[in-house]
N, CA, C and O atoms as a GROMACS GRO file, in nm:
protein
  568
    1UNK      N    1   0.084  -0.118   0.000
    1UNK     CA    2   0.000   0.000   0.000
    1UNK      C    3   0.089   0.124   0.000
    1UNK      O    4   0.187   0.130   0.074
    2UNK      N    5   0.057   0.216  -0.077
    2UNK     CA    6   0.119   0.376  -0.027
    2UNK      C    7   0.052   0.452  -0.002
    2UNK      O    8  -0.062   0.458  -0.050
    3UNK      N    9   0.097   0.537   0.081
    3UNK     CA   10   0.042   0.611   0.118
    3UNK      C   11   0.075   0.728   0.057
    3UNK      O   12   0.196   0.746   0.045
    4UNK      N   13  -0.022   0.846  -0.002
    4UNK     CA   14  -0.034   0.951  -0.085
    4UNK      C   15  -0.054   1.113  -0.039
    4UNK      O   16  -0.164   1.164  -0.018
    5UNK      N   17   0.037   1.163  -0.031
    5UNK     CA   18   0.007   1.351   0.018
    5UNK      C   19   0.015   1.391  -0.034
    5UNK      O   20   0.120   1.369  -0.094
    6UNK      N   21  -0.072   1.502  -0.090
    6UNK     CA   22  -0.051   1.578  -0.196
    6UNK      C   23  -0.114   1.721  -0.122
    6UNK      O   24  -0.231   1.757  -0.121
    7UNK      N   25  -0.007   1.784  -0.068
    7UNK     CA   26  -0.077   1.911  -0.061
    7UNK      C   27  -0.043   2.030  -0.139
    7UNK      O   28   0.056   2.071  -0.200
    8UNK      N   29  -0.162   2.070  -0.115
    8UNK     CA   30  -0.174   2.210  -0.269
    8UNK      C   31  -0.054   2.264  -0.283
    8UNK      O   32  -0.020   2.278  -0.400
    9UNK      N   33   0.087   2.330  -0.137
    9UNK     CA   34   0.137   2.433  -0.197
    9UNK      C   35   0.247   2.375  -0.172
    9UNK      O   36   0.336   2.436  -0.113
   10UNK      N   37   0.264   2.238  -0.214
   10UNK     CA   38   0.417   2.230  -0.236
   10UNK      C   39   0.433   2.066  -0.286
   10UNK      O   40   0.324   2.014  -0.314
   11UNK      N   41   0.558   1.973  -0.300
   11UNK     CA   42   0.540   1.843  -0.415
   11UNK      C   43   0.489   1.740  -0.330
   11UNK      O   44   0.512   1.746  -0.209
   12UNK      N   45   0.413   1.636  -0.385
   12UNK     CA   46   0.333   1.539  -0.371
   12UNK      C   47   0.462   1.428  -0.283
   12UNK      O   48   0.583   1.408  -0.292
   13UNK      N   49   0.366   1.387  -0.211
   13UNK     CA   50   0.473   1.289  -0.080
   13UNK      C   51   0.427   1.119  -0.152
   13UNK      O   52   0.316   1.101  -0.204
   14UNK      N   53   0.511   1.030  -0.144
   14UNK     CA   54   0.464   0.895  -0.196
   14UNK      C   55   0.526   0.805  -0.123
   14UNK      O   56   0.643   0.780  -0.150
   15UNK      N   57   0.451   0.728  -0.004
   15UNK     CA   58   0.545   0.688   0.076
   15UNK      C   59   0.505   0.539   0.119
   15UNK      O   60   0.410   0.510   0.192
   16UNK      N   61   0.604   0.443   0.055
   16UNK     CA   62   0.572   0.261   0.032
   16UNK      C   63   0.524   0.214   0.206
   16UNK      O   64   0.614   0.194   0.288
   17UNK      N   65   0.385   0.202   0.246
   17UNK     CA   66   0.358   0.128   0.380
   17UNK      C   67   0.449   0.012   0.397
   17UNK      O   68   0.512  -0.013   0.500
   18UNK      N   69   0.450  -0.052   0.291
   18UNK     CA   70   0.517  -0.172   0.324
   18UNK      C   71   0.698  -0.178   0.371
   18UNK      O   72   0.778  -0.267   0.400
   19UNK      N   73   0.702  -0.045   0.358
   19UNK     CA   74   0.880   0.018   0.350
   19UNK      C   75   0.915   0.025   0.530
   19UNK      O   76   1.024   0.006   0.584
   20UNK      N   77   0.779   0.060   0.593
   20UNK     CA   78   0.822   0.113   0.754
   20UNK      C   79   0.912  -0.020   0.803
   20UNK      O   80   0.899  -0.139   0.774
   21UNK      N   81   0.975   0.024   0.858
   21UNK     CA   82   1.069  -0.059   0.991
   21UNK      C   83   0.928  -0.078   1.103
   21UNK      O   84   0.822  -0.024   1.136
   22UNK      N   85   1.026  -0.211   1.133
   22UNK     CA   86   0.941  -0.262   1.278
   22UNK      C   87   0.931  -0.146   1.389
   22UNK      O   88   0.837  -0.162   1.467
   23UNK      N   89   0.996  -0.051   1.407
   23UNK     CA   90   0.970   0.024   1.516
   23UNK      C   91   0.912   0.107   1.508
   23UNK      O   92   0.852   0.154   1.604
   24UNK      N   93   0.906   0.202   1.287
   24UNK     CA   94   0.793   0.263   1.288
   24UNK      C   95   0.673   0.236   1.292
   24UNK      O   96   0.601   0.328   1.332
   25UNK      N   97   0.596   0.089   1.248
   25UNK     CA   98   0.477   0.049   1.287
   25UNK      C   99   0.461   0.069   1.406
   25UNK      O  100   0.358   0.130   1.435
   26UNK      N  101   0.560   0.024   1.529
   26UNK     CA  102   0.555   0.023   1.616
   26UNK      C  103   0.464   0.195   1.706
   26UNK      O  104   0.358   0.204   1.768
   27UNK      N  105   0.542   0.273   1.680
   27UNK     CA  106   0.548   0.415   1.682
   27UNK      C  107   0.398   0.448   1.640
   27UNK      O  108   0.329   0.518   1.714
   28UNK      N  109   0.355   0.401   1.534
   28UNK     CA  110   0.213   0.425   1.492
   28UNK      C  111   0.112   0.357   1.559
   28UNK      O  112   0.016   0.415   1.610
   29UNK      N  113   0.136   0.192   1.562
   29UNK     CA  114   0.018   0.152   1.724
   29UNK      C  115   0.024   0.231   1.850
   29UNK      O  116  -0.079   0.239   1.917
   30UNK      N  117   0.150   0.302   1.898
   30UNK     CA  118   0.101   0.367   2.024
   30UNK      C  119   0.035   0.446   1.989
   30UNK      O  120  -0.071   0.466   2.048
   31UNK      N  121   0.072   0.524   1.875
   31UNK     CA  122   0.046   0.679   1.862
   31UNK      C  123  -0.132   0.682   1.843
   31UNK      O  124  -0.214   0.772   1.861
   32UNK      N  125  -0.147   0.510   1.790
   32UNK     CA  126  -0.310   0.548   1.763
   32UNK      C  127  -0.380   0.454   1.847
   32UNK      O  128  -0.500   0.426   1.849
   33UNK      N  129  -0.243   0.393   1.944
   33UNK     CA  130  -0.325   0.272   2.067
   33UNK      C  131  -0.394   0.152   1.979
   33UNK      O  132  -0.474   0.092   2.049
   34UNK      N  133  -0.387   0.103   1.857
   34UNK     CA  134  -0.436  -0.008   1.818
   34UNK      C  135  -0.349  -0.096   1.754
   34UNK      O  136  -0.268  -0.036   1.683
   35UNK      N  137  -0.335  -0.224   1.754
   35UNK     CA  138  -0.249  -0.293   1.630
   35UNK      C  139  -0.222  -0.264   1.547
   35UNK      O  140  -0.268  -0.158   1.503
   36UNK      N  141  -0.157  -0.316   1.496
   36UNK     CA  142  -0.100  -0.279   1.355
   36UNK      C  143  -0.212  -0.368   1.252
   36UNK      O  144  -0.250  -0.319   1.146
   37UNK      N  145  -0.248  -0.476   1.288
   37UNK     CA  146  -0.347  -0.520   1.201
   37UNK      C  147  -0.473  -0.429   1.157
   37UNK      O  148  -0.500  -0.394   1.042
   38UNK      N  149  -0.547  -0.399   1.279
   38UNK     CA  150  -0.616  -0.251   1.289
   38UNK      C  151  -0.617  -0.158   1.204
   38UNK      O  152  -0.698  -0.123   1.119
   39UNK      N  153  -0.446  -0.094   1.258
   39UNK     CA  154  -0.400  -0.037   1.153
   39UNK      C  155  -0.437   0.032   0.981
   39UNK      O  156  -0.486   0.123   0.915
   40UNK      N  157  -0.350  -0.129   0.983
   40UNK     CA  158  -0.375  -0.159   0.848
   40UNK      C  159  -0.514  -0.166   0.793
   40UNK      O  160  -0.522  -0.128   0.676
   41UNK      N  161  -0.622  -0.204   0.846
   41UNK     CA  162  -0.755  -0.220   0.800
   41UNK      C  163  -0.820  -0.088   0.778
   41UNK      O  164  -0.894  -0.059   0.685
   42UNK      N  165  -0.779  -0.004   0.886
   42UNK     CA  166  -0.791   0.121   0.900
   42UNK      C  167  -0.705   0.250   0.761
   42UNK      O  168  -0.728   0.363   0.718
   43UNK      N  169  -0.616   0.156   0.742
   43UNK     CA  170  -0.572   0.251   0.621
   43UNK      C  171  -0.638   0.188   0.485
   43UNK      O  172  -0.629   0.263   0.388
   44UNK      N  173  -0.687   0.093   0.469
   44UNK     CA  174  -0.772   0.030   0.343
   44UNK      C  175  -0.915   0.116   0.351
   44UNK      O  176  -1.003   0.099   0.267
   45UNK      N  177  -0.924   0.189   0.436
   45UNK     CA  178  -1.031   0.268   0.475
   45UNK      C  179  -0.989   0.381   0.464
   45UNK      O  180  -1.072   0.464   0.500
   46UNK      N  181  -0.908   0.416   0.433
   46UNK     CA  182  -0.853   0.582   0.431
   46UNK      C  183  -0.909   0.647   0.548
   46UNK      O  184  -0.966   0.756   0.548
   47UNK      N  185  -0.888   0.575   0.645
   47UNK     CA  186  -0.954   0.654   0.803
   47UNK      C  187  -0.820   0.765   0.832
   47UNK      O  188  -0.701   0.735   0.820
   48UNK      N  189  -0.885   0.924   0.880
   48UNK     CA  190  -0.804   0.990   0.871
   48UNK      C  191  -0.667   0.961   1.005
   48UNK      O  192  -0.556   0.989   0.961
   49UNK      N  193  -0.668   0.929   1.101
   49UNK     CA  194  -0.592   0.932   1.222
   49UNK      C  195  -0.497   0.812   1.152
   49UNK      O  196  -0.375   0.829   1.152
   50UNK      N  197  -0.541   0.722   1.109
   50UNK     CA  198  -0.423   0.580   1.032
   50UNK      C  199  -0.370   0.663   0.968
   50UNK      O  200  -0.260   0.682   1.018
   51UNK      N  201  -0.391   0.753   0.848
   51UNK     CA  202  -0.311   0.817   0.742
   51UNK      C  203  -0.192   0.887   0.809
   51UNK      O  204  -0.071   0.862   0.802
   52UNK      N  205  -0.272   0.996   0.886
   52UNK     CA  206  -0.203   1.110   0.958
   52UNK      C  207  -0.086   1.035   1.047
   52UNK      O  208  -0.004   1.118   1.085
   53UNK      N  209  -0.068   0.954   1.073
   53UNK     CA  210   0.019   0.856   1.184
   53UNK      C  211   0.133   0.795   1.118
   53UNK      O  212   0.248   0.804   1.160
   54UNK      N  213   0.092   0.720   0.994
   54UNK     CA  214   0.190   0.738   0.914
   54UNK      C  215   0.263   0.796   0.760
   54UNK      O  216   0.332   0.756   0.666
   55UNK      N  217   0.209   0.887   0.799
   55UNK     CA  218   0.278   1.009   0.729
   55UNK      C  219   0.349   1.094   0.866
   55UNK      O  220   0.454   1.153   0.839
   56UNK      N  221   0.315   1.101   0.963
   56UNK     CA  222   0.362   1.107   1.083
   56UNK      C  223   0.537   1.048   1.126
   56UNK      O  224   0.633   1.110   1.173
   57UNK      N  225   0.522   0.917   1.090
   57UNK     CA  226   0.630   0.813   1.116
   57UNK      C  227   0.735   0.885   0.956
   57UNK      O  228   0.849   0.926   0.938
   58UNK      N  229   0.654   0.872   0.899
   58UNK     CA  230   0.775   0.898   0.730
   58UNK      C  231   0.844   1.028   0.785
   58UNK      O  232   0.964   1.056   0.786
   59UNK      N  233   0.754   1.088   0.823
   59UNK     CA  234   0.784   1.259   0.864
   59UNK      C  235   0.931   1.262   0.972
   59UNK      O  236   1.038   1.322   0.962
   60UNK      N  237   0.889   1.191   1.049
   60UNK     CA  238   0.994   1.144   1.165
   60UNK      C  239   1.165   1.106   1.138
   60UNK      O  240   1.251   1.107   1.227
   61UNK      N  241   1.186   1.078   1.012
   61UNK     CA  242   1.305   1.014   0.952
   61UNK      C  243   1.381   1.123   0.878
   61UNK      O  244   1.491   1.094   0.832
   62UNK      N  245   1.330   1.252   0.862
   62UNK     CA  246   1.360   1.344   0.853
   62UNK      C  247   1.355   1.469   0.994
   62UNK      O  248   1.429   1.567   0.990
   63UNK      N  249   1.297   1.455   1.061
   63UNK     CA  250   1.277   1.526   1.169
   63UNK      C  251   1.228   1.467   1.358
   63UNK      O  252   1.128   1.496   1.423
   64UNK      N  253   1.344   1.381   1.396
   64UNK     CA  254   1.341   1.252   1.487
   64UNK      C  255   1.265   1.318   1.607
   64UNK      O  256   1.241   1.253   1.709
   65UNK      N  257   1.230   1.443   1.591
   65UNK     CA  258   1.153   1.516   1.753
   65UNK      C  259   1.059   1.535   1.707
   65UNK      O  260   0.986   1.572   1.798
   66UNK      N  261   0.992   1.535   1.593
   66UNK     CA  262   0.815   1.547   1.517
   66UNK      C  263   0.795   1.481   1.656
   66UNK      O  264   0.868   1.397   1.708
   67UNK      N  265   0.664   1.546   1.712
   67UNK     CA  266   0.577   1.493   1.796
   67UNK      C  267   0.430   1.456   1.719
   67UNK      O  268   0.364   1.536   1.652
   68UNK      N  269   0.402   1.336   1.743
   68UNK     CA  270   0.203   1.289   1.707
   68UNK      C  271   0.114   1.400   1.764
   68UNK      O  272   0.004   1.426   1.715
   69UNK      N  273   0.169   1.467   1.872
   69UNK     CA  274   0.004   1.545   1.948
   69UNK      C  275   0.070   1.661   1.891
   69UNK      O  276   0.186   1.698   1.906
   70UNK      N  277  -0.052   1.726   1.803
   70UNK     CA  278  -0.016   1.818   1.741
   70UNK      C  279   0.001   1.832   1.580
   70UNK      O  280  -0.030   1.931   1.514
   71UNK      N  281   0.048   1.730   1.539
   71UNK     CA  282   0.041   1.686   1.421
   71UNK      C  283  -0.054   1.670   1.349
   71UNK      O  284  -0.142   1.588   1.372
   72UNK      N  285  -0.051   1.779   1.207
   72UNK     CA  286  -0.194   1.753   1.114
   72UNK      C  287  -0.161   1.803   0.985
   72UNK      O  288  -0.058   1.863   0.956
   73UNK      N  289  -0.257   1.774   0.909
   73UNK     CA  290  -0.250   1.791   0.750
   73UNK      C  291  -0.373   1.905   0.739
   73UNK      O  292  -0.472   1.864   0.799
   74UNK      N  293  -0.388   2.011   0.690
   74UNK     CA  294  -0.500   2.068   0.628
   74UNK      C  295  -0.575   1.986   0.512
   74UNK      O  296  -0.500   1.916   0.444
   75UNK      N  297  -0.679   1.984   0.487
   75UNK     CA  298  -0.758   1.949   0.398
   75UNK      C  299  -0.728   1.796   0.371
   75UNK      O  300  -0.696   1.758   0.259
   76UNK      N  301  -0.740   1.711   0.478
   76UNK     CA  302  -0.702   1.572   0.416
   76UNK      C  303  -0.749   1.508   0.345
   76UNK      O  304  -0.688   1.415   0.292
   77UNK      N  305  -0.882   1.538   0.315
   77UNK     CA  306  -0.932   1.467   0.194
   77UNK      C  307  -0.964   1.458   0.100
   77UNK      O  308  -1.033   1.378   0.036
   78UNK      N  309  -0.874   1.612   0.071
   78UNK     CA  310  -0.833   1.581  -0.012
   78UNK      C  311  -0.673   1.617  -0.033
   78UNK      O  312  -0.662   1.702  -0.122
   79UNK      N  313  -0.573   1.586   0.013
   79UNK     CA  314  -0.468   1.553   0.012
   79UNK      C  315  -0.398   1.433   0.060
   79UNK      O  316  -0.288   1.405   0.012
   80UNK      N  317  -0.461   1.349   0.166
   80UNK     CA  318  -0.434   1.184   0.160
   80UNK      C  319  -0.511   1.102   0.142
   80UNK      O  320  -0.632   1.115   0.130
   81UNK      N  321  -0.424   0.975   0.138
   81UNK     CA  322  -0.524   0.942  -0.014
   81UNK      C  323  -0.426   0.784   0.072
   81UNK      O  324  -0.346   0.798   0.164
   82UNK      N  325  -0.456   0.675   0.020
   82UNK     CA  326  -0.421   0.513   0.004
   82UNK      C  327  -0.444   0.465  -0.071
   82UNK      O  328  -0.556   0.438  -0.114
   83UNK      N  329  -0.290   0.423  -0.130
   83UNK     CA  330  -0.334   0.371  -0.280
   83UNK      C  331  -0.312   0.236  -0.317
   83UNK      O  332  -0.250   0.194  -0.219
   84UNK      N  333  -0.326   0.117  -0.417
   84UNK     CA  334  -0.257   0.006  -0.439
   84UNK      C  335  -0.144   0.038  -0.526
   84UNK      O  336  -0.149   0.115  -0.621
   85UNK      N  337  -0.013  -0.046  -0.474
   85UNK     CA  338   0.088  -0.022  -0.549
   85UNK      C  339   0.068  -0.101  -0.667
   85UNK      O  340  -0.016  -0.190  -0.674
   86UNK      N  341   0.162  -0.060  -0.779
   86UNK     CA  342   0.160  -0.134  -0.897
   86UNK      C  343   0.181  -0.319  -0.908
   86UNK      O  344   0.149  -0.401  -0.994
   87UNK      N  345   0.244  -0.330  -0.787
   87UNK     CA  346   0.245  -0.492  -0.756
   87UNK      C  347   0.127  -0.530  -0.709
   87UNK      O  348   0.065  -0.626  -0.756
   88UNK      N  349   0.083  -0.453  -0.606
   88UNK     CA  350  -0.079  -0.487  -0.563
   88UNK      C  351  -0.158  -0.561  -0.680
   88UNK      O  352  -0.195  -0.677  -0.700
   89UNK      N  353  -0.171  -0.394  -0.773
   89UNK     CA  354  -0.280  -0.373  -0.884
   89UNK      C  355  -0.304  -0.503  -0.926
   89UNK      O  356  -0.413  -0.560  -0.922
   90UNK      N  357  -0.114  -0.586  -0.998
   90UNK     CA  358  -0.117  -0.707  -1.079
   90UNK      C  359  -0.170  -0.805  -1.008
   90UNK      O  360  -0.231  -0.893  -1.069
   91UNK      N  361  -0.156  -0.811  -0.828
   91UNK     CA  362  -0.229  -0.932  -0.775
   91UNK      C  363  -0.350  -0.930  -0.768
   91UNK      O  364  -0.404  -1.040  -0.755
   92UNK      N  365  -0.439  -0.807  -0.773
   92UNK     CA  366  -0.549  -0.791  -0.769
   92UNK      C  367  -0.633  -0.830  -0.916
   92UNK      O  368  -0.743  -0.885  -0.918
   93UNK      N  369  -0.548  -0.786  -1.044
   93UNK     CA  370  -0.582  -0.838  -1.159
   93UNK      C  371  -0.593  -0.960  -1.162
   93UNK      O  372  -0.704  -1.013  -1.168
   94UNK      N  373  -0.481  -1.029  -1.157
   94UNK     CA  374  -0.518  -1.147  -1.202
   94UNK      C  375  -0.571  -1.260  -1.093
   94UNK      O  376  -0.557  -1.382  -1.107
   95UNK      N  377  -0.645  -1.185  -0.962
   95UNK     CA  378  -0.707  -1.299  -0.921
   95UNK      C  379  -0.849  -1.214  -0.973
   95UNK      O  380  -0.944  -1.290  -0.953
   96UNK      N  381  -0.884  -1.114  -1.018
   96UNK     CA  382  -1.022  -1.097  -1.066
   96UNK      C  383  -1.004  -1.125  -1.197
   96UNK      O  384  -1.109  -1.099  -1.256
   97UNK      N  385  -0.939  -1.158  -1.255
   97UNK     CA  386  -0.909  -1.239  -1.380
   97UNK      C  387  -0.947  -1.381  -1.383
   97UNK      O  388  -1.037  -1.430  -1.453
   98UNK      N  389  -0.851  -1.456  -1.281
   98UNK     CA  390  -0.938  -1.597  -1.293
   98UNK      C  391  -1.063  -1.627  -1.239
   98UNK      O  392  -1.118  -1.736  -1.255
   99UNK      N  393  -1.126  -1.500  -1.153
   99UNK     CA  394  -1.241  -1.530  -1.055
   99UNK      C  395  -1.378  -1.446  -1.150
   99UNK      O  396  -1.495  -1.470  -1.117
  100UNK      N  397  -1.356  -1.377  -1.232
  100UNK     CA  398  -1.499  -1.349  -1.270
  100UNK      C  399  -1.480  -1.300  -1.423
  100UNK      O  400  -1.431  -1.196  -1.466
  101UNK      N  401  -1.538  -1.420  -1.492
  101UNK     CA  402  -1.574  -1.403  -1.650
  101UNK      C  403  -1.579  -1.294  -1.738
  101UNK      O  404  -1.647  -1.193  -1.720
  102UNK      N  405  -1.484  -1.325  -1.861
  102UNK     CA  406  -1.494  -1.183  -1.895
  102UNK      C  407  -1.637  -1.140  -1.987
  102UNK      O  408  -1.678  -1.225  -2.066
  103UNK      N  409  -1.701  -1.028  -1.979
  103UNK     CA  410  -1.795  -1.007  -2.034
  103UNK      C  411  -1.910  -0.960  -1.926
  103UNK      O  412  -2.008  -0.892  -1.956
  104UNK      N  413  -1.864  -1.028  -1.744
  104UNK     CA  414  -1.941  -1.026  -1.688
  104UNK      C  415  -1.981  -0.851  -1.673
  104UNK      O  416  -1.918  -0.775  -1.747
  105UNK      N  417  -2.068  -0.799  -1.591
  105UNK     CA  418  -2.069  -0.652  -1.570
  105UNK      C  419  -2.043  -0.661  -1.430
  105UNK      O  420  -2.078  -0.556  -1.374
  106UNK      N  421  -1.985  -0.764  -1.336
  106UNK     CA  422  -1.929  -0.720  -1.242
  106UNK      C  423  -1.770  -0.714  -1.267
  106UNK      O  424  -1.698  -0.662  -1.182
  107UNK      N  425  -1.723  -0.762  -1.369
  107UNK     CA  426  -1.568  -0.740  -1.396
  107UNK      C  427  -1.518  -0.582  -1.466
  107UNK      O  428  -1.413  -0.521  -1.447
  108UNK      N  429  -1.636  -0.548  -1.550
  108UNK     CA  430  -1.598  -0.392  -1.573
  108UNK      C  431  -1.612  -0.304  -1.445
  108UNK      O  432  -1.544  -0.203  -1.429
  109UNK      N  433  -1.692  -0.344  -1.367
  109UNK     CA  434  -1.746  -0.250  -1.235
  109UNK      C  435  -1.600  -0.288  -1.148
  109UNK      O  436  -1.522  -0.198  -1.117
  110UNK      N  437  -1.579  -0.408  -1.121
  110UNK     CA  438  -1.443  -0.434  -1.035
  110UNK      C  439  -1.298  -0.358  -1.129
  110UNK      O  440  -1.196  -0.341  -1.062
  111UNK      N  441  -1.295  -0.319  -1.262
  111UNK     CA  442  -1.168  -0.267  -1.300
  111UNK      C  443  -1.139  -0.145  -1.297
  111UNK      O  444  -1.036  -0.084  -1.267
  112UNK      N  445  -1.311  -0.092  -1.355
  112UNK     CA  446  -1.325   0.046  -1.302
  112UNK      C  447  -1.314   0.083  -1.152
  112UNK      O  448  -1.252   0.189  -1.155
  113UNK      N  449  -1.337   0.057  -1.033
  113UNK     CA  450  -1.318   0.056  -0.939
  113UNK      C  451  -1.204   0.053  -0.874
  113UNK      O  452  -1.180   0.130  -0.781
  114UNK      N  453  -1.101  -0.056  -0.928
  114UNK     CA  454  -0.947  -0.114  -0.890
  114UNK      C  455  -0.926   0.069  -0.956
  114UNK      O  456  -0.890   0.157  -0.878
  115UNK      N  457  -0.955   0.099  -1.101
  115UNK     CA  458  -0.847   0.206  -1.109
  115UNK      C  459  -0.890   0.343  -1.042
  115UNK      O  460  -0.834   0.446  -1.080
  116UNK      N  461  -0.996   0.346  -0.934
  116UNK     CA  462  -0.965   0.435  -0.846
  116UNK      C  463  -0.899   0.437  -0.749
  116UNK      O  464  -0.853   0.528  -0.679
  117UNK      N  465  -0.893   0.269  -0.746
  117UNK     CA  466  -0.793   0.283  -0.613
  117UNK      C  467  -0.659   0.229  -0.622
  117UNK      O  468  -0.617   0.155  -0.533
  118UNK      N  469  -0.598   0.257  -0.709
  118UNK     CA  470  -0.483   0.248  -0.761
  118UNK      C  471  -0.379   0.376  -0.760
  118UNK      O  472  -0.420   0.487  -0.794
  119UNK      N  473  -0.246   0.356  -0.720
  119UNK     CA  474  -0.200   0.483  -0.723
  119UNK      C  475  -0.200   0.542  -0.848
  119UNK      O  476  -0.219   0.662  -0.868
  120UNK      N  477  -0.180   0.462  -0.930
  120UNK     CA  478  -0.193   0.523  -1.073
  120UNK      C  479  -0.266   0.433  -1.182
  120UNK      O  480  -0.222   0.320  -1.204
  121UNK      N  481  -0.360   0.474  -1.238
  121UNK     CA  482  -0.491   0.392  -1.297
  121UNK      C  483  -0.436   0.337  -1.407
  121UNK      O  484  -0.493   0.267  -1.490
  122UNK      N  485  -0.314   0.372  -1.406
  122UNK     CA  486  -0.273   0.328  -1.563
  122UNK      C  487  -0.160   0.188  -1.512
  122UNK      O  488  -0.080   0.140  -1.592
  123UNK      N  489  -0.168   0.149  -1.396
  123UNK     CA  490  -0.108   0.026  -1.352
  123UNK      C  491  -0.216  -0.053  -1.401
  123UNK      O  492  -0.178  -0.138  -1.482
  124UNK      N  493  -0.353  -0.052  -1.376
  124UNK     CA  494  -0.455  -0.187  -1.469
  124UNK      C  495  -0.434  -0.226  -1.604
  124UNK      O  496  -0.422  -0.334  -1.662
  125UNK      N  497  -0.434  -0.126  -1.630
  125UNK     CA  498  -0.411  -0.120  -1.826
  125UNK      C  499  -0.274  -0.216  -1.822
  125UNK      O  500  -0.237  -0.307  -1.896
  126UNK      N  501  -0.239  -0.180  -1.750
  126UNK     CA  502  -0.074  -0.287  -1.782
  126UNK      C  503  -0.062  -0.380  -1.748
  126UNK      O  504   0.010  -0.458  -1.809
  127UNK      N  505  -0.139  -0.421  -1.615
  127UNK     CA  506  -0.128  -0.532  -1.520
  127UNK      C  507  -0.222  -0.649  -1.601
  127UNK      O  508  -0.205  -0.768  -1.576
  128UNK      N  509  -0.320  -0.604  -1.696
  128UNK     CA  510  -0.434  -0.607  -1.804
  128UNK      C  511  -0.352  -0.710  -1.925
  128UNK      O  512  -0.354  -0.831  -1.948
  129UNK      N  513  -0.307  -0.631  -1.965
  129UNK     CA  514  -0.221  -0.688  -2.054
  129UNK      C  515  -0.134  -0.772  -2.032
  129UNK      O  516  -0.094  -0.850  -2.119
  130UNK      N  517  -0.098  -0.770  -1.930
  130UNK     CA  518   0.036  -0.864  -1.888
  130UNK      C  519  -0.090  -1.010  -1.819
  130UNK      O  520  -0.036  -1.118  -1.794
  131UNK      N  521  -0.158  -1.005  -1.809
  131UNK     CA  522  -0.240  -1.149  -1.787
  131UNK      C  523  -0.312  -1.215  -1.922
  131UNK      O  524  -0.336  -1.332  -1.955
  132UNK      N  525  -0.333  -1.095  -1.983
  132UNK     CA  526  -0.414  -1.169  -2.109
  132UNK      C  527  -0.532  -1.098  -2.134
  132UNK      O  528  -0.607  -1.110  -2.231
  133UNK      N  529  -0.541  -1.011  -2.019
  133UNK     CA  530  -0.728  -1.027  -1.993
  133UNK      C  531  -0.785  -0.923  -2.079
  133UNK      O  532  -0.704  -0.869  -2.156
  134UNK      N  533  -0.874  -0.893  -2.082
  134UNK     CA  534  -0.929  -0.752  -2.196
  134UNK      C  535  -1.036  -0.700  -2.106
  134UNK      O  536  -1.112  -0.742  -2.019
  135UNK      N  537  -1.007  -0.589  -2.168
  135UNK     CA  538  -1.141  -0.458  -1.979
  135UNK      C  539  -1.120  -0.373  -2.128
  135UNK      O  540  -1.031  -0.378  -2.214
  136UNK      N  541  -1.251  -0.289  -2.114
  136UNK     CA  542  -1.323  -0.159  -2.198
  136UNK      C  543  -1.325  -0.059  -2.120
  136UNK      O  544  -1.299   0.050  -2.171
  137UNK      N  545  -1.358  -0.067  -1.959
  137UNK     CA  546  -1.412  -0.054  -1.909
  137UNK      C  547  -1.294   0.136  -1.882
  137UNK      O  548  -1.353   0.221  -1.817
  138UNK      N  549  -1.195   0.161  -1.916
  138UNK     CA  550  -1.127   0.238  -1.924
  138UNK      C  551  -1.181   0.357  -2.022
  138UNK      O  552  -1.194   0.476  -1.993
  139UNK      N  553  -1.214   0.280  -2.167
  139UNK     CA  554  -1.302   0.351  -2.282
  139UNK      C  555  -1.407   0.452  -2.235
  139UNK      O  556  -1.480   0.438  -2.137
  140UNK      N  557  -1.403   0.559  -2.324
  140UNK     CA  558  -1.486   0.668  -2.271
  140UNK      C  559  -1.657   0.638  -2.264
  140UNK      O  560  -1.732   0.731  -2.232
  141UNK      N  561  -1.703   0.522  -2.293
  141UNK     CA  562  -1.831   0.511  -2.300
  141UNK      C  563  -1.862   0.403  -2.210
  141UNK      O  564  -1.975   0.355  -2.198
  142UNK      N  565  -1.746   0.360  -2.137
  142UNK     CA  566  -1.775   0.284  -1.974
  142UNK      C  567  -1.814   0.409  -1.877
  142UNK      O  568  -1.840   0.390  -1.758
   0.00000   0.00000   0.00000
């Protein structure tokens, strides 16, 4: 998963979840008192306090006295964001590849969907091709 900042007045932050060290997860269950499993469920949810926590921790590796209380983003929602990485995307393709027929209208609804939640929508189209599979669902009249 990455996690995505983009605030208005200055460059876009892109930062691999799967990259933290054991002690920054760590750092983020106190900071939000829940597991890391939690966590994690909690950032598939784009719940704002999971985001803010670690972007919090990334923040920290540049600035080791950042304190959590106190810490915030203006406008988070629209500036963080959780995305699937491009490895995700392909595992996600090709198990909705072997799991639902092509032609079905829940497979255009599931690709269209994957490419919102993709860091970049143009990982399906590729991940697409690289299985075999064929989606429209990109085409301007999906």
């Amino acid at each position: 998963m990455l996690l995505i900042y983009s605030p208005a007045d200055s460059d876009v932050e892109r930062h691999d979840i799967d990259k933290l060290t054991a002690v920054e997860a760590g750092a983020v269950e106190s900071a939000l008192e829940l597991p890391w499993a939690t966590v994690e469920d909690n950032l598939r949810e784009n719940a704002p306090m999971a985001m803010l926590a670690v972007l919090w921790v990334f923040r920290k590796r540049q600035e080791p006295t950042l304190r959590f209380a106190g810490f915030d983003v203006p406008d988070f929602r629209g500036s963080l964001r959780v995305a699937f990485s491009a490895d995700e995307v392909v595992d996600l393709v090709i198990e909705m590849d072997q799991s639902v027929p092509e032609g079905h209208p829940e497979r255009e609804a599931a690709f269209r969907h994957l490419r919102r939640l993709a860091a970049d929508e143009s990982d399906v189209d590729t991940a697409l091709e690289g299985v075999g599979g064929k989606d429209t669902s990109s085409s301007p009249a999906a």
